[in-house]
Kinemage of the C-alpha trace (Angstrom):
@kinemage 1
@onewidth
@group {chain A} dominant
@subgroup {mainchain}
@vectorlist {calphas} color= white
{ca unk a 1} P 124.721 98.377 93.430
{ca unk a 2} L 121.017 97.507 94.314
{ca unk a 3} L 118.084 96.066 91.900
{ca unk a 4} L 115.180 94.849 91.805
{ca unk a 5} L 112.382 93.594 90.125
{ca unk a 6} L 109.341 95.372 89.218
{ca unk a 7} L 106.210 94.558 87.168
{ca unk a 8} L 104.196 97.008 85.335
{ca unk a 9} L 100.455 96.563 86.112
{ca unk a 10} L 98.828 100.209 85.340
{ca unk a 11} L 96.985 100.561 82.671
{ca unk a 12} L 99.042 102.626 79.543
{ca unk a 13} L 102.304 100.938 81.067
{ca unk a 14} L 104.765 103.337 81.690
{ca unk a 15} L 104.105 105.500 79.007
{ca unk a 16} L 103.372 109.748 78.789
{ca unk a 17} L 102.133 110.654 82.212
{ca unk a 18} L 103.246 107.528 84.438
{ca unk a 19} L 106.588 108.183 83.025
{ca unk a 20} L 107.286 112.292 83.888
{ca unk a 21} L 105.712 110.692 87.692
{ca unk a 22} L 108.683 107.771 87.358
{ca unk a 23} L 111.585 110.158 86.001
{ca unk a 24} L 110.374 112.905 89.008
{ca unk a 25} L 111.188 110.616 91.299
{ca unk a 26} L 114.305 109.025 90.522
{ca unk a 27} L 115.054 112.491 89.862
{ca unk a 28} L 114.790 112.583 93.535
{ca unk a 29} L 117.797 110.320 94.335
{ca unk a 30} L 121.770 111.234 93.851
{ca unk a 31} L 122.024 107.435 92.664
{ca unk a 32} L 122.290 106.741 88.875
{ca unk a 33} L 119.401 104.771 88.164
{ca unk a 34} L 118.878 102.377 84.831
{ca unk a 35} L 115.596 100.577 83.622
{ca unk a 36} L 116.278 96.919 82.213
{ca unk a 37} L 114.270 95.251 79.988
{ca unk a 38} L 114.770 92.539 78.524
{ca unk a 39} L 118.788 93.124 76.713
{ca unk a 40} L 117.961 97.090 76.985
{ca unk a 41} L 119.293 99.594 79.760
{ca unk a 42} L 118.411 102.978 79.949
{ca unk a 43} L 119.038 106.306 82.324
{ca unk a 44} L 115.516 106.022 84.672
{ca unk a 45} L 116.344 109.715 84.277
{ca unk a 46} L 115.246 110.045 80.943
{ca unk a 47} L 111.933 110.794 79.845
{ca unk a 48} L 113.267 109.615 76.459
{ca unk a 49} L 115.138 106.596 77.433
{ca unk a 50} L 112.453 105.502 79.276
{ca unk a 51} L 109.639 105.766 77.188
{ca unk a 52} L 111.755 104.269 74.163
{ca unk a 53} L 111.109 101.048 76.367
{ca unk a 54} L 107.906 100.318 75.044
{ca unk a 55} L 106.716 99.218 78.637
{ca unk a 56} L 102.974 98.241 78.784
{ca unk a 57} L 100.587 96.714 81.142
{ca unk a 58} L 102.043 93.590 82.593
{ca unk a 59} L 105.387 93.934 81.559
{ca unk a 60} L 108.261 92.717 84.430
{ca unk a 61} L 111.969 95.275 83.932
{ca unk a 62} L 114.499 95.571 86.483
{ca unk a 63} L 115.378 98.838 88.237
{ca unk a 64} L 118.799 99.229 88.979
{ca unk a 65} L 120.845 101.867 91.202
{ca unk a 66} L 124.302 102.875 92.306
{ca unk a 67} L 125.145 105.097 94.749
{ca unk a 68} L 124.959 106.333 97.990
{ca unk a 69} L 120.683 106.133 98.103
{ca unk a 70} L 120.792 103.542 96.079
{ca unk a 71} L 118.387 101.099 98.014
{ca unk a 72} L 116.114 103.852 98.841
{ca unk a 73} L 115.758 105.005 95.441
{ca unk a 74} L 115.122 101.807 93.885
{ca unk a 75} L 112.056 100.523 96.657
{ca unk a 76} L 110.509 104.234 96.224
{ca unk a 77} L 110.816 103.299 92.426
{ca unk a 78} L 108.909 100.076 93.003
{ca unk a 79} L 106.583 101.303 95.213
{ca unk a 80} L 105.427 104.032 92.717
{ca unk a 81} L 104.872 101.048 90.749
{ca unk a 82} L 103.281 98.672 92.713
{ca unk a 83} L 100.837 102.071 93.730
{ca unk a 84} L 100.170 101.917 89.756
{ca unk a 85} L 101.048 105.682 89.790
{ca unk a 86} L 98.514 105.982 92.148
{ca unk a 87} L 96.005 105.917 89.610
């Protein structure tokens, strides 16, 4: 298991079109992949789960992984972020 922490910093958060960029690419990985924030954990997978975070601008979650890509998957996953969805 790998994680790491990530801060939010685009504009709308991770919301509508940042999100189907964020669940494409952990779509990439064979890894299960979970979003924390704060007490909540949900499939990165999962337009749904995801966007039921209510992540805005500035907000820090936790990106977590398990499996065999499991490191890789969560620093592309952070760097998408840090890129601000390349925005």
């Amino acid at each position: 298991m790998y994680s790491k922490e990530a801060v939010v910093n685009n504009q709308v958060g991770l919301h509508a079109r940042p999100a189907t960029f964020f669940i494409q690419k952990a779509n990439e990985f064979k890894s299960s992949i979970w979003v924390e924030r704060e007490d909540r954990k949900v499939n990165a997978k999962s337009l749904l789960g995801v966007l039921s975070l209510g992540i805005i601008k500035g907000t820090a979650i936790n990106l977590i992984a398990d499996g065999a890509d499991e490191k890789e998957a969560v620093e592309a996953l952070v760097q998408l972020i840090s890129s601000d969805f390349a925005e």
